[in-house]
C-alpha positions in Angstrom: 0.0 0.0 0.0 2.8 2.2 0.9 4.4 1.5 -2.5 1.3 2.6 -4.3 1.2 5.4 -2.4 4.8 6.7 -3.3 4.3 5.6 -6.8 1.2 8.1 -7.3 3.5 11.0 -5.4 6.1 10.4 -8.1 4.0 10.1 -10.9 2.1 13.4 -9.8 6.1 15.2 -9.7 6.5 13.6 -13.6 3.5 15.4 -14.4 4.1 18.3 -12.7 7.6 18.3 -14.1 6.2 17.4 -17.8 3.7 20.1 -18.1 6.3 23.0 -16.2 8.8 22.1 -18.5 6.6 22.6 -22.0 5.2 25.9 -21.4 8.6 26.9 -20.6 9.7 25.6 -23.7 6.9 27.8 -26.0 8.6 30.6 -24.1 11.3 30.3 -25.0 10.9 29.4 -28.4 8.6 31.9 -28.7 11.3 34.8 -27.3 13.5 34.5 -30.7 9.8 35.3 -32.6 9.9 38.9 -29.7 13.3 39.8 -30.1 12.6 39.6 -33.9 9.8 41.8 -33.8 11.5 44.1 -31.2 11.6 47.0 -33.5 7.9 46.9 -34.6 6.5 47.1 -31.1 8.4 50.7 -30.5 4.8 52.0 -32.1 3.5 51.1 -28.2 6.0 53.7 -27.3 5.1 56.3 -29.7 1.6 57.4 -28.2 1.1 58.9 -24.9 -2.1 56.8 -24.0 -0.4 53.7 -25.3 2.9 53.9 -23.4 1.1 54.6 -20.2 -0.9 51.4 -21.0 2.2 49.7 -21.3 4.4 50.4 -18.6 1.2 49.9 -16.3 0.9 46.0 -17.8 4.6 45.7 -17.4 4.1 46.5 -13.8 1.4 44.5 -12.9 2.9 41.4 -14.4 6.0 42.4 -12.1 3.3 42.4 -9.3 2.1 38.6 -10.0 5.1 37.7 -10.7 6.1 39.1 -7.3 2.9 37.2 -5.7 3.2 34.0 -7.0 6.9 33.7 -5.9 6.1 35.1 -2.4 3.3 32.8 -2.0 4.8 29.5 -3.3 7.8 30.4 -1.0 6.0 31.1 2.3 3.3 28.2 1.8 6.6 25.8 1.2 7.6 27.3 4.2 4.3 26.7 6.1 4.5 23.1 4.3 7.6 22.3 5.6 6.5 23.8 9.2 3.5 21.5 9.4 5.2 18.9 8.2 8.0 18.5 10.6 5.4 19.6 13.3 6.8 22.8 14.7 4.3 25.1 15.9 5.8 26.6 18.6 3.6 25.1 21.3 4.4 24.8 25.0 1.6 22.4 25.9 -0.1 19.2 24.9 -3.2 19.3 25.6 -5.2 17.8 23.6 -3.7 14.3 22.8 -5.6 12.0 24.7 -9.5 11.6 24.3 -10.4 12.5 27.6 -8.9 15.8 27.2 -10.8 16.4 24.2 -12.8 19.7 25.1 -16.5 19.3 23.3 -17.3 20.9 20.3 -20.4 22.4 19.0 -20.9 21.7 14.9 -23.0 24.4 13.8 -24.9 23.7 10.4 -27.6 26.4 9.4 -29.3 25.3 6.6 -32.1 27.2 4.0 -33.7 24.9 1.1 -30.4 22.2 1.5 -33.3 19.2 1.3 -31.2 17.6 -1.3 -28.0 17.7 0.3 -28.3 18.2 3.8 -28.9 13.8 5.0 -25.7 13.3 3.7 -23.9 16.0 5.5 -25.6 15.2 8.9 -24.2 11.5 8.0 -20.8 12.7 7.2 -21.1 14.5 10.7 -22.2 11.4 12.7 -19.1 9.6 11.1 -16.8 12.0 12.3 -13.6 10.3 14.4 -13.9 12.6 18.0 -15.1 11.4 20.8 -16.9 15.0 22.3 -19.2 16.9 20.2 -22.9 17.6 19.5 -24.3 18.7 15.7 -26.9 21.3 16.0 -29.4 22.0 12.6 -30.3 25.0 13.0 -32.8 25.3 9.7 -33.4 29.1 8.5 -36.6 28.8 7.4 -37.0 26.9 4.5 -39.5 26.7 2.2 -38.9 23.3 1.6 -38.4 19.6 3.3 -34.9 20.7 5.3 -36.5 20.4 8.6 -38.4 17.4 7.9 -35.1 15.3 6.4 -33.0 16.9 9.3 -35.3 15.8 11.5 -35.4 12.0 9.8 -31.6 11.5 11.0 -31.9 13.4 14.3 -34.6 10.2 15.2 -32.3 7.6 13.6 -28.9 8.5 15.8 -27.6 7.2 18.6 -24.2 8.3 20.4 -24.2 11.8 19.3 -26.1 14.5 20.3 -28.1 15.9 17.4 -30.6 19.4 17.4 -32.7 20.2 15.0 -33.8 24.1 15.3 -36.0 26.0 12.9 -36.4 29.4 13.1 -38.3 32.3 11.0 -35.7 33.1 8.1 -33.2 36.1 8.8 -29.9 35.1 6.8 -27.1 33.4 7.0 -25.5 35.3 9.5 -28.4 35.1 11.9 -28.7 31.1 11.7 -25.3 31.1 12.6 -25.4 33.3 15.7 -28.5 31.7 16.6 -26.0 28.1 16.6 -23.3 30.3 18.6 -26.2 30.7 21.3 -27.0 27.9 21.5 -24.4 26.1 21.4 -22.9 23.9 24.4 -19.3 23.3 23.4 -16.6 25.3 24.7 -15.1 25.5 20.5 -17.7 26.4 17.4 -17.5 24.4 14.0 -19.6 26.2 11.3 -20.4 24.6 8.4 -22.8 25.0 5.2 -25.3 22.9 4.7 -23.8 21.4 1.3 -20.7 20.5 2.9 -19.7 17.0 3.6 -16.5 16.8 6.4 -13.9 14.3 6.9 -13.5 11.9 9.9 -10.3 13.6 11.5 -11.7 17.3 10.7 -12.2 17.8 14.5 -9.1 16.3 15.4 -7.2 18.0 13.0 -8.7 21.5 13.8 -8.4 20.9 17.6 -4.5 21.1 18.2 -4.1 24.1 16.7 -5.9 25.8 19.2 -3.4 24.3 21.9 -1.9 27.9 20.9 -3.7 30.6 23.1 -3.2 33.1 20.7 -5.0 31.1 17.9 -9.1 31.9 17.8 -9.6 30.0 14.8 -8.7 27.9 11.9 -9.4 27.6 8.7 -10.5 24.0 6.9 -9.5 22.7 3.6 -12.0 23.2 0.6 -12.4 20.7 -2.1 -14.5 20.2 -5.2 -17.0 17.1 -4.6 -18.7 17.4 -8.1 -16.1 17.4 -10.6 -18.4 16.4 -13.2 -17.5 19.2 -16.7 -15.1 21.4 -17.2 -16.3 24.2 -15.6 -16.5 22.0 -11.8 -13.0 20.8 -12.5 -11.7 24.3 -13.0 -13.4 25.6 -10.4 -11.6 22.4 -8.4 -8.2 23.8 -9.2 -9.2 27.2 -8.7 -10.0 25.9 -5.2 -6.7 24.2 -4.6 -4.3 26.9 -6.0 -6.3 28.9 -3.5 -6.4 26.6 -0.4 -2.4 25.7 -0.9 -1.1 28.2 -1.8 -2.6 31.5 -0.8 -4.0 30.3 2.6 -0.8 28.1 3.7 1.3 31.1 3.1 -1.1 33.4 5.2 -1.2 30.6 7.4 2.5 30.8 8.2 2.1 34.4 9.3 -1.4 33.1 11.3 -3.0 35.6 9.2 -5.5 33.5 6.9 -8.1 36.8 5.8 -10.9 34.1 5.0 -12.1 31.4 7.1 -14.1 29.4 4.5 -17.9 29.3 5.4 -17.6 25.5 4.7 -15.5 25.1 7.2 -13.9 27.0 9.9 -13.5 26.7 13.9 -13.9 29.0 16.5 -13.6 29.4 20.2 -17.0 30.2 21.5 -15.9 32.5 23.5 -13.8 34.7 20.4 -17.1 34.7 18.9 -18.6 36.0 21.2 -16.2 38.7 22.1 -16.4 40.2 18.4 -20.2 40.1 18.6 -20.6 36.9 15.9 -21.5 38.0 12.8 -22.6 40.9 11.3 -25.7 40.8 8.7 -24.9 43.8 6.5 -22.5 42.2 4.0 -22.9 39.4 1.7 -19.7 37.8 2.6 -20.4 37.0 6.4 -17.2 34.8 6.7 -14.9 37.8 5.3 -16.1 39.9 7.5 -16.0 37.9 10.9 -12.3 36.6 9.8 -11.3 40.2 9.6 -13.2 41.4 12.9 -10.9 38.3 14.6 -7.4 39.7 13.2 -8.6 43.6 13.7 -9.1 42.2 17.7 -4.9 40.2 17.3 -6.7 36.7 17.1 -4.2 34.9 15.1 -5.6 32.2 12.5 -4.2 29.1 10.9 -4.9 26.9 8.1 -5.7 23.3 8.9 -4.7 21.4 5.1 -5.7 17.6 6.7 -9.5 18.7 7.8 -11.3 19.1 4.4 -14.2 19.7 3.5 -16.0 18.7 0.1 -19.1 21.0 -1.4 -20.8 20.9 -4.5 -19.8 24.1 -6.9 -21.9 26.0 -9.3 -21.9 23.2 -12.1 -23.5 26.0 -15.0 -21.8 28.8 -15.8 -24.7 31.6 -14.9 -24.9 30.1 -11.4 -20.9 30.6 -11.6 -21.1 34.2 -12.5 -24.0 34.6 -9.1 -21.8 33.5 -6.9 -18.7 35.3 -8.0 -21.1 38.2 -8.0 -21.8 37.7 -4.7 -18.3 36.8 -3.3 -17.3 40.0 -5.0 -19.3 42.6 -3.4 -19.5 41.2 0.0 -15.5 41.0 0.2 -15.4 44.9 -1.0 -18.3 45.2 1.9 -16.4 43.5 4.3 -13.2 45.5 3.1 -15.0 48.9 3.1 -15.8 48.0 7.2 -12.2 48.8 8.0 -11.1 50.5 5.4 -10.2 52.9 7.9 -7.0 50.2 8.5 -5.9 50.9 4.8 -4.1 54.1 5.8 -2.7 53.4 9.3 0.3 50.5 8.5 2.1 51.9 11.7 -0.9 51.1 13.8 -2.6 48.4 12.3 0.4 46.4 11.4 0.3 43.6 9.3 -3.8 43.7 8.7 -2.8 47.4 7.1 -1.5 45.1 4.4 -3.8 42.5 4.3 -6.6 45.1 3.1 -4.4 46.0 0.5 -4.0 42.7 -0.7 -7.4 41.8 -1.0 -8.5 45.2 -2.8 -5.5 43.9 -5.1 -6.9 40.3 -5.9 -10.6 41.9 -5.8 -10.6 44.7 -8.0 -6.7 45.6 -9.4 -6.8 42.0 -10.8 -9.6 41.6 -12.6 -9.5 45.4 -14.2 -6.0 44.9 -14.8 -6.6 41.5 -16.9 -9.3 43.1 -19.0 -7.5 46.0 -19.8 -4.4 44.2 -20.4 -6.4 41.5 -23.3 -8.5 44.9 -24.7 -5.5 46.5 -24.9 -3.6 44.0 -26.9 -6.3 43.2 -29.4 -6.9 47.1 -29.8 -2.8 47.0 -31.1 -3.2 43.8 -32.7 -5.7 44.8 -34.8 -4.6 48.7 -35.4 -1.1 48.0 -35.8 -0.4 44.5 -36.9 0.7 43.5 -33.6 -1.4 40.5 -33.0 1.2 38.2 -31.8 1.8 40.7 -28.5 -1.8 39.0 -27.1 -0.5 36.1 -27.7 2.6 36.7 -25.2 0.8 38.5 -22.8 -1.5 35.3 -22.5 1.7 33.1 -22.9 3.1 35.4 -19.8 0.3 34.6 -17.6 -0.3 30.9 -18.7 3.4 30.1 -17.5 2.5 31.6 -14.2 -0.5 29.4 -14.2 0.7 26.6 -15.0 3.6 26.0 -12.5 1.2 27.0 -9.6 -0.9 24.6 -10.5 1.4 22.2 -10.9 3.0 23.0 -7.5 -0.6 23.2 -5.7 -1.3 19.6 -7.4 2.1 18.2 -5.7 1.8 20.0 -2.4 -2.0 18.9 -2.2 -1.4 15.5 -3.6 -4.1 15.8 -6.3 -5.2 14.3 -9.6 -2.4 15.5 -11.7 -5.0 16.3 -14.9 -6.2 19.4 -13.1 -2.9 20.8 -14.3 -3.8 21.1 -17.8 -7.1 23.2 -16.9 -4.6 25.9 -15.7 -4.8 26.3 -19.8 -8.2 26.7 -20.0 -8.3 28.4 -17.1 -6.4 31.0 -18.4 -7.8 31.0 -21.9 -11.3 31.9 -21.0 -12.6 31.0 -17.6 -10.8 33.9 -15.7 -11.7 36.4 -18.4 -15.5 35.5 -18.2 -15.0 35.9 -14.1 -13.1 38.8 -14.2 -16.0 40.4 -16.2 -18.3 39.4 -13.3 -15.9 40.9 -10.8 -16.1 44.0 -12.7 -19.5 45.0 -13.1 -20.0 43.7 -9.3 -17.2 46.3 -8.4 -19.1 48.8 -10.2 -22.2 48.2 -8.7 -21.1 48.1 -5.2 -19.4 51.5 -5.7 -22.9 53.0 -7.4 -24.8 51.3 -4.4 -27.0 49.0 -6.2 -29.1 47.0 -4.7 -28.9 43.1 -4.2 -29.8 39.6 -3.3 -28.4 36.9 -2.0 -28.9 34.9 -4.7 -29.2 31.2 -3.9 -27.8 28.4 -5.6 -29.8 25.6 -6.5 -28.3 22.0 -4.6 -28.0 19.6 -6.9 -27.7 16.6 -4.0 -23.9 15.3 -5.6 -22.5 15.0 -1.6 
């Protein structure tokens, strides 16, 4: 078994290795076809408006470039950290099951009749010996309570609640869980989410560290059915291992997924729980926590699998969504943005997500407008090309280092291609107009996705 094992590590480093290596190759093959053309791209130069244009892409591809290495680096770094198990922590507390505290798994739940039997299951199969599930349904318009309440009857050994309240959001199911709950740590959860058996132990030892208030869980693709559910699976993991293990090596993760994150009770209820006037409740709790010195980690081994927007106008809701509530969430302390002295590292944590949430996605539709404005006027088609070659190389070996670090299916590598071709562009364009709106004040929905029951 152990042999199998190591042979699917090392065939996932040939692949990795295989599909670094070729787009490195089209570089460079394609640099004698740039430094032949050298002279004919001087017209960029020639125009005021054109010039600016350029020297702005040039420096926002310095800025990725600048990202990505930072962030492969310090999430090696927190690789290596976890890996060899040094945390920094003076006590062991929680080794032994009877010094387990109890913990509270907190699952609010509004229309999730086709999924949510099979999370409660997952839930009841969880390895932890201390710990009650509490439904707490947000009233639904459909048969939620009544299947929650079908395997709340049918278990034995675990302490399961079923709640159902008048329907006030997100945000107020989960506070009404945080009330209610009788465990000394909080698990939230989303009702389409289906946890592993060690997530609880996993989570637990992190908060051996008193200056940890909560941790963030690995999110995975369940339904990787098309292209755009396996996309959105390496979008996922390229997210998760990279971005969050190098926050996490700072302690400074700036989004506990609503999937899955853990809490000490009492944290939450020193920051008030949640808040109800954003769209991107988790953002905006995870920021409260670092705003009051919480420090929190990322927790790779406690995952948690959901079902993603399998069509692509469900995609584009709930980028729409993510979008403005993150700019909500940021605009909250915004006052942080210009006060680096006193705010510290969290000065620059705004910064970076006003970077990934509207710099990037402007940025990547001016920069392929741009290019097929000079293509087209001046004969310079082949400059898209590069500029989409540029951004493809820095694609591709993140992926291919995410799918090594993570140890995942090595064919989500190639959909770093696609990915880049037209998935990002079409996302981007959602980003955009949701950045537009939020600044004009438009109104908004929630806008909830239809469960398709693939836990």
């Amino acid at each position: 078994m152990e042999i199998r094992r190591i042979g699917r590590y090392t065939w996932r480093y040939v692949w990795a290795a295989l599909a670094v290596g070729g787009i490195v190759l089209l570089l460079a093959f394609s640099y004698d076809a740039v430094r032949d053309s050298k002279g004919s791209f001087m017209v960029l130069l020639q125009n005021v408006v054109l010039a600016a244009i350029t020297y702005y892409l040039l420096f926002f591809l310095v800025l990725l470039v600048l990202r990505f290495g930072i962030l492969i680096l310090y999430s090696f770094m927190d690789h290596l950290e976890s890996l060899y198990k040094v945390r920094g922590r003076d006590t062991v507390r929680y080794r032994e099951d009877s010094s387990l505290p109890m913990v509270s798994l907190v699952v609010p739940a509004y229309n999730e009749g086709p999924v949510i039997q099979a999370a409660m299951r997952a839930l009841l199969a969880l390895d932890y010996p201390n710990y009650e599930i509490l439904v707490v349904d947000d009233g639904s318009t459909d048969d939620t309570y009544e299947k929650a309440m079908t395997v709340a009857r049918e278990t034995i050994g675990v302490e399961v609640r079923v709640i159902t309240k008048r329907n006030g959001g997100k945000a107020d199911a989960l506070n009404t869980g945080m009330a209610l709950a009788r465990g000394e740590f909080v698990l939230n959860m989303d009702g389409d989410t289906k946890l592993s058996p060690n997530t609880l132990r996993a989570c637990i030892q992190h908060f051996e560290n008193p200056k940890v208030g909560a941790v963030a869980g690995n999110v995975k693709v369940i339904n990787r059915e098309n292209m755009w559910t396996n996309i959105q699976a390496l979008e996922y993991v390229e997210g998760l291992a990279m971005a969050r293990k190098a926050q996490s090596f700072g302690r400074v993760v700036n989004i506990i997924p609503g999937p899955l994150g853990m809490f000490r009770k009492s944290v939450l209820q020193q920051v008030g729980g949640y808040d109800r006037d954003t769209f991107a409740e988790d953002c905006d709790l995870t920021l409260k926590l670092l705003m009051r010195g919480w420090h929190i980690e990322y927790e790779p081994a406690a995952i948690a699998w959901v079902e993603t927007p399998s069509s692509l106008l469900d995609l584009l809701k709930q980028r729409y969504r993510w979008t403005r509530g993150i700019l909500q969430a940021t605009k909250k302390h915004s006052h942080v943005l210009w006060q680096p002295r006193k705010a510290g590292i969290n000065c620059y944590i705004l910064w970076y997500m006003l970077f990934e949430g509207v710099m990037w996605p402007f940025s990547n539709l001016l920069g392929n407008l741009f290019f097929v404005f000079v293509g087209l006027q001046y004969g310079l088609a082949t400059l898209l090309f590069y500029w989409w070659l540029q951004l493809t190389v820095l694609d591709v070996v993140a992926a291919a280092y995410c799918v090594v670090i993570e140890e995942e299916e090595p064919s989500l590598i190639f959909y770093a291609i696609m990915f880049r071709l037209f998935y990002i562009n079409i996302i981007d364009v959602s980003k955009v107009f949701a950045t537009i709106e939020e600044w004009r004040g438009q109104a908004m929905t929630w806008g909830k996705l239809e469960r398709e029951g693939k836990l």
